[in-house]
mmCIF file as gemmi writes it, N, C-alpha and C atoms, coordinates in Angstrom:
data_model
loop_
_atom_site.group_PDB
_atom_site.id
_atom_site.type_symbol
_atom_site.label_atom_id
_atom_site.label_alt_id
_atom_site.label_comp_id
_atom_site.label_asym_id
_atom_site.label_entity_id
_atom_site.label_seq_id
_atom_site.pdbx_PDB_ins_code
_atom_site.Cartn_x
_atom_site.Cartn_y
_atom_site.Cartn_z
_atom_site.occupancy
_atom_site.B_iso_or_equiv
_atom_site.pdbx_formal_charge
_atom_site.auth_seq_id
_atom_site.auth_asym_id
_atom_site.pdbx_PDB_model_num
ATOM 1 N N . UNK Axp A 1 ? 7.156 -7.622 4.564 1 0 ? 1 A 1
ATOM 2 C CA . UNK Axp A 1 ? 8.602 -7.645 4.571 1 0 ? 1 A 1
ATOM 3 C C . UNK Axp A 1 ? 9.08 -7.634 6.023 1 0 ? 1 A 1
ATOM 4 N N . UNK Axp A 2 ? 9.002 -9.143 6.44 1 0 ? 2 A 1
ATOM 5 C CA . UNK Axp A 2 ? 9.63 -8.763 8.141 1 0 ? 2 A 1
ATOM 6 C C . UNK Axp A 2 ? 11.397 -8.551 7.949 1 0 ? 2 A 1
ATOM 7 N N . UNK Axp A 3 ? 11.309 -7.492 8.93 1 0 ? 3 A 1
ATOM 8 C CA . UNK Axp A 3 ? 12.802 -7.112 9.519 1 0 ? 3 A 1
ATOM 9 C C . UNK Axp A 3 ? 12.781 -7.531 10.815 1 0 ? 3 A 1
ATOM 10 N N . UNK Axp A 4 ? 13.947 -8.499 10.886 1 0 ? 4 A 1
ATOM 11 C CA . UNK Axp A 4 ? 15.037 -8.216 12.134 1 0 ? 4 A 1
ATOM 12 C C . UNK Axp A 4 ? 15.937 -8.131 12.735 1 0 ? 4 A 1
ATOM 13 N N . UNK Axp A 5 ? 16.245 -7.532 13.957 1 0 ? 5 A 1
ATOM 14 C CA . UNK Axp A 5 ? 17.565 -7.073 14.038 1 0 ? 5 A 1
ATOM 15 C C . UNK Axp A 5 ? 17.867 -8.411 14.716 1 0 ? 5 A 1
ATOM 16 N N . UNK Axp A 6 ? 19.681 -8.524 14.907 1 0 ? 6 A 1
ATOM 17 C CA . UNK Axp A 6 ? 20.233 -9.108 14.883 1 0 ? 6 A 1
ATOM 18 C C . UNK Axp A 6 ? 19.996 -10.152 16.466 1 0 ? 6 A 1
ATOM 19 N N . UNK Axp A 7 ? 19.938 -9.195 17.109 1 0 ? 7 A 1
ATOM 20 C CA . UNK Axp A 7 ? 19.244 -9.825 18.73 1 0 ? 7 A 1
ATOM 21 C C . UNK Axp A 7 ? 18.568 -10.384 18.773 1 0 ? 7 A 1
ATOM 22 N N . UNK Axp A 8 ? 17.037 -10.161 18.332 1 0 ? 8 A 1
ATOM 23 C CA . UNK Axp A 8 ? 16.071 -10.72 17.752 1 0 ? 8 A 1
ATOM 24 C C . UNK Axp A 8 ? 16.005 -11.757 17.079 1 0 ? 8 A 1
ATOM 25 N N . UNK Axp A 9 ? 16.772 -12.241 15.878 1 0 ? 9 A 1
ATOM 26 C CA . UNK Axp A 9 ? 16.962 -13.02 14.909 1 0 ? 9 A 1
ATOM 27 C C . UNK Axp A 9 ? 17.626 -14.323 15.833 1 0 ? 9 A 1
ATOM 28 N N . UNK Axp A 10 ? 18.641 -14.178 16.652 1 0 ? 10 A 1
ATOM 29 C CA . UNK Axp A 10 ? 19.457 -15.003 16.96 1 0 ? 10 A 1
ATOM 30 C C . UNK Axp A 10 ? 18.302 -16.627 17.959 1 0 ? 10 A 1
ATOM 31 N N . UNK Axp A 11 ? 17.571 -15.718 18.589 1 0 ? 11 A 1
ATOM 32 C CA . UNK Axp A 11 ? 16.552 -16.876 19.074 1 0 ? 11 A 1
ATOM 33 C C . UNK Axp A 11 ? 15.9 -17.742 18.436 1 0 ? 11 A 1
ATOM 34 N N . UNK Axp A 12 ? 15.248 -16.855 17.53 1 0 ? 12 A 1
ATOM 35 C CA . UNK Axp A 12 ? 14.406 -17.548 16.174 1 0 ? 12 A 1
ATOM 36 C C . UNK Axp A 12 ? 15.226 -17.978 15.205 1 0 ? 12 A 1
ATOM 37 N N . UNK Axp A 13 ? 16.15 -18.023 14.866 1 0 ? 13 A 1
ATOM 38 C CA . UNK Axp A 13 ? 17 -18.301 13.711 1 0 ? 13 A 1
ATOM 39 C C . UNK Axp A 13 ? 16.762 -19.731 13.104 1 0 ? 13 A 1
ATOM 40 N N . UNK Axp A 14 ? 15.97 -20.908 13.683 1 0 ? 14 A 1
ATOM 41 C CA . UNK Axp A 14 ? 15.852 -22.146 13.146 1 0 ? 14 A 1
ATOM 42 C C . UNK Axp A 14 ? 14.371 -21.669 12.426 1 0 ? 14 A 1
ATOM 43 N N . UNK Axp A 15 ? 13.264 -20.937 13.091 1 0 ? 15 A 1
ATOM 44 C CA . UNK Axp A 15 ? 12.397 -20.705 12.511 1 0 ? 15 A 1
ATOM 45 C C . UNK Axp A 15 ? 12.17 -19.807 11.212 1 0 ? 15 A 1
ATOM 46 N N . UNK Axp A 16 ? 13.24 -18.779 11.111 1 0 ? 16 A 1
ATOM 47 C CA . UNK Axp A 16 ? 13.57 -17.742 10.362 1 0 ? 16 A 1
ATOM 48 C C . UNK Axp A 16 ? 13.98 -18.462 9.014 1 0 ? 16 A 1
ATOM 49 N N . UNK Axp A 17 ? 14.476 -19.514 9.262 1 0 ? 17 A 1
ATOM 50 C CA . UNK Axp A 17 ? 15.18 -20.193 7.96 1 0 ? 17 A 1
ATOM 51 C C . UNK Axp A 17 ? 14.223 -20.898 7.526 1 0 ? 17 A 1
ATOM 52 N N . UNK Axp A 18 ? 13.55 -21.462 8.382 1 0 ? 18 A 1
ATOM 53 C CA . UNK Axp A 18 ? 12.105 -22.515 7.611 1 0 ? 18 A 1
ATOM 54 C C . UNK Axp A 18 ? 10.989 -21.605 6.724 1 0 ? 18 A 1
ATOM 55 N N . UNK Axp A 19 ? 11.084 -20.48 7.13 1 0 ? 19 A 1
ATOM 56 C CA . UNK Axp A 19 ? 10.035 -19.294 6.791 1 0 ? 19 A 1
ATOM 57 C C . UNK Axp A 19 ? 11.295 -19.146 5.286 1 0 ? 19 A 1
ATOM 58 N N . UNK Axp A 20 ? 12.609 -18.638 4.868 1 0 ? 20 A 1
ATOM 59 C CA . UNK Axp A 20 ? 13.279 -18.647 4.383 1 0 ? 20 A 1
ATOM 60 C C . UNK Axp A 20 ? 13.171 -19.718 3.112 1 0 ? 20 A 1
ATOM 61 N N . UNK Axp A 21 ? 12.939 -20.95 3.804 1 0 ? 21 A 1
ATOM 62 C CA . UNK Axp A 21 ? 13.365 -22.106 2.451 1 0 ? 21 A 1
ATOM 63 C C . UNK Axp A 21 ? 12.196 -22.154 2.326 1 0 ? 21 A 1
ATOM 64 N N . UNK Axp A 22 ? 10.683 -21.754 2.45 1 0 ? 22 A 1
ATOM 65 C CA . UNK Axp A 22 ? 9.44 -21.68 2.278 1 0 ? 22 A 1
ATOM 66 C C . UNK Axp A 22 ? 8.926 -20.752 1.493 1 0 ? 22 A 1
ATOM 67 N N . UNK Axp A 23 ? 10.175 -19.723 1.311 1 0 ? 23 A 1
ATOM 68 C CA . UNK Axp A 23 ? 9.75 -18.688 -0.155 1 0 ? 23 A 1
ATOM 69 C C . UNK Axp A 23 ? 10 -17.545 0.593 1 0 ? 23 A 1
ATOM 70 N N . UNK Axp A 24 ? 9.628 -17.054 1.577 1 0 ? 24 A 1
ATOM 71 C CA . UNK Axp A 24 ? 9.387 -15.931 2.681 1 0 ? 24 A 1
ATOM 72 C C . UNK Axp A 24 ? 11.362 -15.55 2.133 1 0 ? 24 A 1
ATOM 73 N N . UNK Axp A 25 ? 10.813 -13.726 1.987 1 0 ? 25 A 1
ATOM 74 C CA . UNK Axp A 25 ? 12.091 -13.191 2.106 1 0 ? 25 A 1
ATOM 75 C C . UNK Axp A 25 ? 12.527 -12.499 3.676 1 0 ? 25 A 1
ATOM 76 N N . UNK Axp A 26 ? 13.42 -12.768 4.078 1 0 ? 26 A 1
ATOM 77 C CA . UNK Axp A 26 ? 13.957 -12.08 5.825 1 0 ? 26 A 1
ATOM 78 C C . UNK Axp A 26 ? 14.981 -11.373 5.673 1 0 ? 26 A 1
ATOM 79 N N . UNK Axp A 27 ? 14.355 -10.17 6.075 1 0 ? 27 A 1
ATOM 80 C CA . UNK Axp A 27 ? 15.482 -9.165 6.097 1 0 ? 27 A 1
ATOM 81 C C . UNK Axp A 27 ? 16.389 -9.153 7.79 1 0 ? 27 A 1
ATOM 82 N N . UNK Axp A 28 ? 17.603 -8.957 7.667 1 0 ? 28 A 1
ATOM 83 C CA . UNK Axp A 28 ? 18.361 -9.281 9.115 1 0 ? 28 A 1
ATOM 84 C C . UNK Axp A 28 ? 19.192 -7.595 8.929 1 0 ? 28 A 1
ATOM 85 N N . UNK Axp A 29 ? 19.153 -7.419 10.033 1 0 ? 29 A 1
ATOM 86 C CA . UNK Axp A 29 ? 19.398 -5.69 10.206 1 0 ? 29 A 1
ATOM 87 C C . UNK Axp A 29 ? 20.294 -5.839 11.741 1 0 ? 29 A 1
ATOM 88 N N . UNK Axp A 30 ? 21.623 -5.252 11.004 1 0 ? 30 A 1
ATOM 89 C CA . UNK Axp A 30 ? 22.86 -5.256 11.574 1 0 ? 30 A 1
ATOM 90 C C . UNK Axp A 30 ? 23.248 -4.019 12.239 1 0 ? 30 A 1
ATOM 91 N N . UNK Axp A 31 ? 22.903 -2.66 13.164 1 0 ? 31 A 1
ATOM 92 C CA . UNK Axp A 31 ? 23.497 -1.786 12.558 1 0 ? 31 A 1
ATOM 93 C C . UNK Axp A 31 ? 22.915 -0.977 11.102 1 0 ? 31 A 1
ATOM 94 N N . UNK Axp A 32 ? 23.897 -0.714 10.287 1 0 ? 32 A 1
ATOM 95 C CA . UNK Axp A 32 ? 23.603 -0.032 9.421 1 0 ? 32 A 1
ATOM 96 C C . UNK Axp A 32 ? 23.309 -0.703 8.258 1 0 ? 32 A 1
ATOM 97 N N . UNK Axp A 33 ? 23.724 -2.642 8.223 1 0 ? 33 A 1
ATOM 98 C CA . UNK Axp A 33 ? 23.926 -3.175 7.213 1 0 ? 33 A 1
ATOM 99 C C . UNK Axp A 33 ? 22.375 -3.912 7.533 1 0 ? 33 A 1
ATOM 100 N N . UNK Axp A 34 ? 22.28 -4.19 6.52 1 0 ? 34 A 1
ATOM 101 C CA . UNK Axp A 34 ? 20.972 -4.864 5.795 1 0 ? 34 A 1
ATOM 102 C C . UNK Axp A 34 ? 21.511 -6.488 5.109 1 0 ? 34 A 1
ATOM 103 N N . UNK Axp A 35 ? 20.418 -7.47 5.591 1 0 ? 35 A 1
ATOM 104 C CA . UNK Axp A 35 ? 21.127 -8.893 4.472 1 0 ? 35 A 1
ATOM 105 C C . UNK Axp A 35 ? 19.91 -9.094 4.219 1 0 ? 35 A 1
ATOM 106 N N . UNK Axp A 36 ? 19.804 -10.02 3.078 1 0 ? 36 A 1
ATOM 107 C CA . UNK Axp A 36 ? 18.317 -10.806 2.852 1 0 ? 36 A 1
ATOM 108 C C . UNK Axp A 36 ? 18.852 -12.271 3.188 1 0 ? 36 A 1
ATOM 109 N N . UNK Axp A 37 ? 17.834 -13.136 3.91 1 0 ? 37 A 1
ATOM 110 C CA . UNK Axp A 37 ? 17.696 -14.621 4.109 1 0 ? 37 A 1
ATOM 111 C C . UNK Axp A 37 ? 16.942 -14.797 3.082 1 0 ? 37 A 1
ATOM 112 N N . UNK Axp A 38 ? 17.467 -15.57 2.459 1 0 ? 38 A 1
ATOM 113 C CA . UNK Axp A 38 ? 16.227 -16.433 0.955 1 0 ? 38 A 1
ATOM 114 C C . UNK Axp A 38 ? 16.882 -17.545 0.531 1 0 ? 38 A 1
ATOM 115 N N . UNK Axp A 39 ? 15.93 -18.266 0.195 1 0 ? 39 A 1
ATOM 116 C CA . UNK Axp A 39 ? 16.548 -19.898 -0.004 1 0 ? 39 A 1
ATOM 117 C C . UNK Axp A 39 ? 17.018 -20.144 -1.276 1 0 ? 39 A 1
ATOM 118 N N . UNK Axp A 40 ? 18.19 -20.889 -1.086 1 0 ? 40 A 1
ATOM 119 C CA . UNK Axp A 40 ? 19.252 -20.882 -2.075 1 0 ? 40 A 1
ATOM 120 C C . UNK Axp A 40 ? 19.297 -22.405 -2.723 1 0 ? 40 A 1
ATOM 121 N N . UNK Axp A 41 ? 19.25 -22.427 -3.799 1 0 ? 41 A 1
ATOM 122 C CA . UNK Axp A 41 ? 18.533 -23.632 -5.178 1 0 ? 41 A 1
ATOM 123 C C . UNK Axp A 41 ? 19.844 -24.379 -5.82 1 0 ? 41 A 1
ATOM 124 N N . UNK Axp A 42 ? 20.168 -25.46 -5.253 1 0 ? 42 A 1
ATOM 125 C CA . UNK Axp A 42 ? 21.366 -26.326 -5.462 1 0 ? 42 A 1
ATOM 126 C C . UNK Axp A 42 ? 21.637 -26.782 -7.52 1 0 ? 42 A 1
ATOM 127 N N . UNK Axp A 43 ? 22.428 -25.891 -7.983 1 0 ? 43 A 1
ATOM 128 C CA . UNK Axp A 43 ? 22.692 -26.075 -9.119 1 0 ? 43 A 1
ATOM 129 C C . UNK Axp A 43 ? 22.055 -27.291 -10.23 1 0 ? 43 A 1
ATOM 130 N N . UNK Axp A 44 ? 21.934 -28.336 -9.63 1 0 ? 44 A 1
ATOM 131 C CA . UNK Axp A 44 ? 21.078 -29.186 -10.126 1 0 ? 44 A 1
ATOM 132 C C . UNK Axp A 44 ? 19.885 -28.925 -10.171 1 0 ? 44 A 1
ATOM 133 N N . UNK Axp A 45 ? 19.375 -27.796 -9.604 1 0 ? 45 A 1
ATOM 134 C CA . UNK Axp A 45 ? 17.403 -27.869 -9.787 1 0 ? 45 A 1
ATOM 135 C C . UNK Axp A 45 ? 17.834 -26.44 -11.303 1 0 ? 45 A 1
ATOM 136 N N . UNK Axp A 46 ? 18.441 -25.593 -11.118 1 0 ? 46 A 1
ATOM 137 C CA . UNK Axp A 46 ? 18.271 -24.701 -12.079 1 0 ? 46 A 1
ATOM 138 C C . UNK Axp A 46 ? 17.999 -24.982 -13.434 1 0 ? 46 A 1
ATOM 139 N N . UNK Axp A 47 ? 17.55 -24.03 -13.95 1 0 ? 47 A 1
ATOM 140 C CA . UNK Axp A 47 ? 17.133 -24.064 -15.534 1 0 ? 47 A 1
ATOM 141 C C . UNK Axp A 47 ? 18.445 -24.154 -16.192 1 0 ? 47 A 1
ATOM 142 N N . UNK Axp A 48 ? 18.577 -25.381 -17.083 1 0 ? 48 A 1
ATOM 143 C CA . UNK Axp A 48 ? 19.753 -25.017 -17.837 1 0 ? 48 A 1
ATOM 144 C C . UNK Axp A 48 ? 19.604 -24.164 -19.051 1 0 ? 48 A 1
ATOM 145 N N . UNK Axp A 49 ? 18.357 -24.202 -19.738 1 0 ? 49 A 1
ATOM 146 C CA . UNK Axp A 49 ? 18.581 -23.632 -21.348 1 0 ? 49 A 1
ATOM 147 C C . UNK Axp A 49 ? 17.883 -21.81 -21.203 1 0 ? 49 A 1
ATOM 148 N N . UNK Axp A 50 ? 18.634 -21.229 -20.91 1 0 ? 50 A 1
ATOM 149 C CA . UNK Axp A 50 ? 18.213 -19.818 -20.519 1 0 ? 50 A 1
ATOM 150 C C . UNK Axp A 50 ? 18.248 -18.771 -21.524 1 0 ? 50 A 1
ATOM 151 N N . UNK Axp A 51 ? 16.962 -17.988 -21.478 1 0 ? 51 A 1
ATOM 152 C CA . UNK Axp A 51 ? 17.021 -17.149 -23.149 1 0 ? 51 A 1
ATOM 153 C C . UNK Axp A 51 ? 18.117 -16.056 -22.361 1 0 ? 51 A 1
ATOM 154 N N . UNK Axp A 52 ? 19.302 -16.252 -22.908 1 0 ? 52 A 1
ATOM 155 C CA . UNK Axp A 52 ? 19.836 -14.904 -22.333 1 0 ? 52 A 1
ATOM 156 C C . UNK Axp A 52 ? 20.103 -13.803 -22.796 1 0 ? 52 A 1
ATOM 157 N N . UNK Axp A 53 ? 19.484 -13.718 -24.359 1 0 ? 53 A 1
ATOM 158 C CA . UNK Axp A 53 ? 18.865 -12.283 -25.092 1 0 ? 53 A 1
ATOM 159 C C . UNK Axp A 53 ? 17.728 -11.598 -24.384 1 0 ? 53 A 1
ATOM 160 N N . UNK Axp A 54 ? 16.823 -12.751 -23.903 1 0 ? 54 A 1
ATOM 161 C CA . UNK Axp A 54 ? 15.323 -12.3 -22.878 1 0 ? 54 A 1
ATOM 162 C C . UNK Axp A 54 ? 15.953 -11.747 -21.531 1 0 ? 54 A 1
ATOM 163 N N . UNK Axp A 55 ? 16.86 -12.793 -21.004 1 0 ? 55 A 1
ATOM 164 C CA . UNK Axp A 55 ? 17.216 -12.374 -19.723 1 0 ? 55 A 1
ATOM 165 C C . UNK Axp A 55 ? 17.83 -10.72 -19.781 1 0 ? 55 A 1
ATOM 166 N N . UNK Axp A 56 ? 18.358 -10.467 -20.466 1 0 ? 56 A 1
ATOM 167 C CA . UNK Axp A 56 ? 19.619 -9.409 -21.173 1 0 ? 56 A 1
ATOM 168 C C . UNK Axp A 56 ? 18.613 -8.334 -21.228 1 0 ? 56 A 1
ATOM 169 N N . UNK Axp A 57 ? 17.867 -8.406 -21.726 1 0 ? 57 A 1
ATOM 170 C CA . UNK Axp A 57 ? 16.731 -6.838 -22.564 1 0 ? 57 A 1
ATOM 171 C C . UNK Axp A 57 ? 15.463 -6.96 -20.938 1 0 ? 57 A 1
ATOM 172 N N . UNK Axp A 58 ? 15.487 -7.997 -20.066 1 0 ? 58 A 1
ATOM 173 C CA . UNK Axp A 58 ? 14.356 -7.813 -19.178 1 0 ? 58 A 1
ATOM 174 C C . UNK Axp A 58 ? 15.678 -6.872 -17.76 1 0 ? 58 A 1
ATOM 175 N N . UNK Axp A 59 ? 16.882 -7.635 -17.634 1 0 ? 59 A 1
ATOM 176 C CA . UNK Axp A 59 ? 17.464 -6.86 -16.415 1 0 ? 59 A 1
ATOM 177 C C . UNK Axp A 59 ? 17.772 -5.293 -17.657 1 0 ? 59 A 1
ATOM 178 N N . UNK Axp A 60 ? 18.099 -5.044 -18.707 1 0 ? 60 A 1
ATOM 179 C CA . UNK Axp A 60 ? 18.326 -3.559 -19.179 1 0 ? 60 A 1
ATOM 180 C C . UNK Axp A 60 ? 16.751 -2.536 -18.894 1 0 ? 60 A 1
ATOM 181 N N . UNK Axp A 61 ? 15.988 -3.164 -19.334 1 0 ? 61 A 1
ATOM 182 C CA . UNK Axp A 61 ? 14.628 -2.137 -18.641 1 0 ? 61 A 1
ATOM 183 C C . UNK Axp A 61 ? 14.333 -2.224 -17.255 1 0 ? 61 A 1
ATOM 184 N N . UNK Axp A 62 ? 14.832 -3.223 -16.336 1 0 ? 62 A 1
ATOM 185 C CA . UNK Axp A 62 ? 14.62 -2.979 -14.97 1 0 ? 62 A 1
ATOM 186 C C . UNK Axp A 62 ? 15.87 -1.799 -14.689 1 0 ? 62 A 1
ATOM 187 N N . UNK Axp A 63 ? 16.685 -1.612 -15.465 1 0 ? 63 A 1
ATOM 188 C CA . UNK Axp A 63 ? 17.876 -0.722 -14.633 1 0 ? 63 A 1
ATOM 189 C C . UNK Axp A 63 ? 17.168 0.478 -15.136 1 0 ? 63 A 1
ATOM 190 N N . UNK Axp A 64 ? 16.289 0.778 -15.792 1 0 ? 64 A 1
ATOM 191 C CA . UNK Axp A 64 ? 16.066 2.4 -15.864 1 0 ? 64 A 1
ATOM 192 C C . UNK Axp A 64 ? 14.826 2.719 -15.419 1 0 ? 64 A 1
ATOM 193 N N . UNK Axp A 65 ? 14.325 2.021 -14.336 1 0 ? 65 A 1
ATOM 194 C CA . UNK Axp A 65 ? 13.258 1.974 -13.625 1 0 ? 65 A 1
ATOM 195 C C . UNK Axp A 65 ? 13.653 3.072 -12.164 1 0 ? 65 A 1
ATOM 196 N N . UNK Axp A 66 ? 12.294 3.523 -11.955 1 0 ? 66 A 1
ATOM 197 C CA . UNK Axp A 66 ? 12.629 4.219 -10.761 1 0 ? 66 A 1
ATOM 198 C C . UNK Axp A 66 ? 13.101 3.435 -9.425 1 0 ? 66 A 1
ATOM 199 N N . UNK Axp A 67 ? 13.093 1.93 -9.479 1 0 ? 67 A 1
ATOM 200 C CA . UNK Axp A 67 ? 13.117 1.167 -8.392 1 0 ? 67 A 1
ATOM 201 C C . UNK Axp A 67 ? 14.346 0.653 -8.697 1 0 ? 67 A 1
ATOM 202 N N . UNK Axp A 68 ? 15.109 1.04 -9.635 1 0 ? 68 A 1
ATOM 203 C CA . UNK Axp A 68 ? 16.76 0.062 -10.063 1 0 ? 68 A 1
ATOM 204 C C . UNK Axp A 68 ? 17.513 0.838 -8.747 1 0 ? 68 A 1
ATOM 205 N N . UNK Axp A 69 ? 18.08 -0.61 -8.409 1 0 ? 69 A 1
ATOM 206 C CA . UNK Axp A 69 ? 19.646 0.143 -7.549 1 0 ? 69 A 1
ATOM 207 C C . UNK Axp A 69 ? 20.051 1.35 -7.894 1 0 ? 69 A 1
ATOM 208 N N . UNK Axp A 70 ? 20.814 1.982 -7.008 1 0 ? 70 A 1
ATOM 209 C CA . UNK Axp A 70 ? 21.519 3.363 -7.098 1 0 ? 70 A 1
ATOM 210 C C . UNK Axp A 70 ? 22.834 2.851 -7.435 1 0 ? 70 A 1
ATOM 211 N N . UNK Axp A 71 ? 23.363 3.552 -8.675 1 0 ? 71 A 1
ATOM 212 C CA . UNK Axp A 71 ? 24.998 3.439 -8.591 1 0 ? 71 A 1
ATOM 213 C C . UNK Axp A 71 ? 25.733 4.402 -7.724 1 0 ? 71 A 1
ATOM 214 N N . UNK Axp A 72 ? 26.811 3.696 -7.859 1 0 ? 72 A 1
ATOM 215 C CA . UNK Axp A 72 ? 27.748 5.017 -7.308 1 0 ? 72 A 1
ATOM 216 C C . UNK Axp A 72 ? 27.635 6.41 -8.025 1 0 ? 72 A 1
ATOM 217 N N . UNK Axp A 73 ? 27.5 7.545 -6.798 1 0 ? 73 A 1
ATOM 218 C CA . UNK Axp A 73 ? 27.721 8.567 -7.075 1 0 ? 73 A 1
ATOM 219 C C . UNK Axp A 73 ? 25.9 9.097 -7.04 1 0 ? 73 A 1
ATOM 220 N N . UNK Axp A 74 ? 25.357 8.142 -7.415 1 0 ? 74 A 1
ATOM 221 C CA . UNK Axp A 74 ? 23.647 9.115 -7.66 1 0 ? 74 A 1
ATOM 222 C C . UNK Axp A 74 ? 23.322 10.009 -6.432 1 0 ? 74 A 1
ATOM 223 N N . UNK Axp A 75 ? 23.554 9.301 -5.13 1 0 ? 75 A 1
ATOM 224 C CA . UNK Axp A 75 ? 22.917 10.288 -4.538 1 0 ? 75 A 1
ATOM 225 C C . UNK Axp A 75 ? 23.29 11.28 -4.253 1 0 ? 75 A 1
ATOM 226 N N . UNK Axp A 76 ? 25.194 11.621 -4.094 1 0 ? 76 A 1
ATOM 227 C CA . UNK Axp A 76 ? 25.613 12.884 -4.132 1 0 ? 76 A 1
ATOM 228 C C . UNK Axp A 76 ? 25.086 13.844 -5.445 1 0 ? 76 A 1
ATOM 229 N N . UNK Axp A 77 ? 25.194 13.084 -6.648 1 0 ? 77 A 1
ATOM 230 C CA . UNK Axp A 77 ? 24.45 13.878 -7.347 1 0 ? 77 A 1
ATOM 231 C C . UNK Axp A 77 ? 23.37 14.554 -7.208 1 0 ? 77 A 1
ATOM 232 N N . UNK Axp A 78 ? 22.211 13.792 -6.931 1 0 ? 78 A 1
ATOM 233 C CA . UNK Axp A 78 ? 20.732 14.115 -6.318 1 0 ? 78 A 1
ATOM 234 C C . UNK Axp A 78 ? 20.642 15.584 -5.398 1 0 ? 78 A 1
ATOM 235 N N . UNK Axp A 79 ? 21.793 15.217 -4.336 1 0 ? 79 A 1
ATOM 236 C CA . UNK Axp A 79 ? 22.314 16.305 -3.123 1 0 ? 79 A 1
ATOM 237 C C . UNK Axp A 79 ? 21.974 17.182 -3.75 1 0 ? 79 A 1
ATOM 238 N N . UNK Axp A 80 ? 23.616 17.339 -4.849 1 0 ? 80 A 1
ATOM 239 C CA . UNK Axp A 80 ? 23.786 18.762 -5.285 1 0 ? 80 A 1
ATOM 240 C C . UNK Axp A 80 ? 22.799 19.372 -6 1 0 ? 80 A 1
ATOM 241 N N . UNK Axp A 81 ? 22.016 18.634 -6.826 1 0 ? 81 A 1
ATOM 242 C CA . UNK Axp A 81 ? 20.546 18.968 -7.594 1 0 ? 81 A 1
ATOM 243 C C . UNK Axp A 81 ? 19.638 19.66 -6.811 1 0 ? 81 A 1
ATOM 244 N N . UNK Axp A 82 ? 19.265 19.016 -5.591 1 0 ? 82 A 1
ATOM 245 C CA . UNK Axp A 82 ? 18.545 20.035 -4.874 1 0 ? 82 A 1
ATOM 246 C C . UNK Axp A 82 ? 18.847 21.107 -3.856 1 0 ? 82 A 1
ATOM 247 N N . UNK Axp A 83 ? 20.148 20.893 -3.477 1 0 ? 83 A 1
ATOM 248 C CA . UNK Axp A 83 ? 20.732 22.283 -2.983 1 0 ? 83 A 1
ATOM 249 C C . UNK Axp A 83 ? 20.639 23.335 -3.867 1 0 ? 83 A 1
ATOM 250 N N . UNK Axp A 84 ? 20.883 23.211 -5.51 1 0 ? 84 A 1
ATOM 251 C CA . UNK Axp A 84 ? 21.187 24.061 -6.359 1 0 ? 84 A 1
ATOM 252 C C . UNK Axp A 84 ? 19.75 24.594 -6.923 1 0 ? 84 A 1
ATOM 253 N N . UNK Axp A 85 ? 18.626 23.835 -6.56 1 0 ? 85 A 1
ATOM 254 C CA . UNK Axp A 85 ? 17.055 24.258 -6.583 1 0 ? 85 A 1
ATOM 255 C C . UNK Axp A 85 ? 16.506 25.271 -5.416 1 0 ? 85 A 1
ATOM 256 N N . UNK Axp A 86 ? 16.378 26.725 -6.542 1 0 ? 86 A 1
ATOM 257 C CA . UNK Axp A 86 ? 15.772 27.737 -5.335 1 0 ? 86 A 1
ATOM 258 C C . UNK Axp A 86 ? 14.493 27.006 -5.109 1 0 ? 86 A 1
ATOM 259 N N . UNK Axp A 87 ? 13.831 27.497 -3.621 1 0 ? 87 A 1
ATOM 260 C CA . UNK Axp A 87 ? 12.634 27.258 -2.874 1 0 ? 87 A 1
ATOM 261 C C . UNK Axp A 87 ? 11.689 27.682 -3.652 1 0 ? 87 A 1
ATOM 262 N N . UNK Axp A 88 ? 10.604 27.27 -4.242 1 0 ? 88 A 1
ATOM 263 C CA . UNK Axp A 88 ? 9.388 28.152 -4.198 1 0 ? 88 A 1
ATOM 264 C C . UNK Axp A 88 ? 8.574 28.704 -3.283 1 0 ? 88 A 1
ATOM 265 N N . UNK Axp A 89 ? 8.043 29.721 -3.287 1 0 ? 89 A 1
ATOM 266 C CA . UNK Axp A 89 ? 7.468 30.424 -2.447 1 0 ? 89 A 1
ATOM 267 C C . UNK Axp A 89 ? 6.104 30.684 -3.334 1 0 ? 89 A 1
């Protein structure tokens, strides 16, 4: 998973994109913000006939995975969970 920051990126940026439309995911690191470079598939190549009962029931078990996005609010939750956990000793 290469990262780079934005300084960095700006030299290489013709090469970054060939690595990009070649499958390679590029992460570009702003500061605090994060983007992904990944190559983007002109409406005409996509699948038109899509199971979207399959699609539907495969993204609902990825969301209750330990690796699903965080919604709003989880990690303050999380916070208070372990502030409110005495230490073991």
């Amino acid at each position: 998973m290469p990262i780079y920051i934005i300084s960095e990126a700006k030299p290489k940026l013709g090469a970054l994109v060939k690595q990009a439309s070649a499958g390679k995911t590029i992460y570009l690191l702003n500061g605090k913000d994060m983007v992904a470079l990944v190559p983007a598939r002109p409406t005409h190549d996509q699948i038109s006939n899509l199971d979207v009962p399959e699609i539907n029931r495969r993204l609902a078990t990825s969301e209750q995975t330990p690796s699903a996005p965080w919604a709003r609010g989880d990690a303050a939750r999380l916070a208070k969970k372990v502030l409110r956990t005495k230490p073991v000793r």
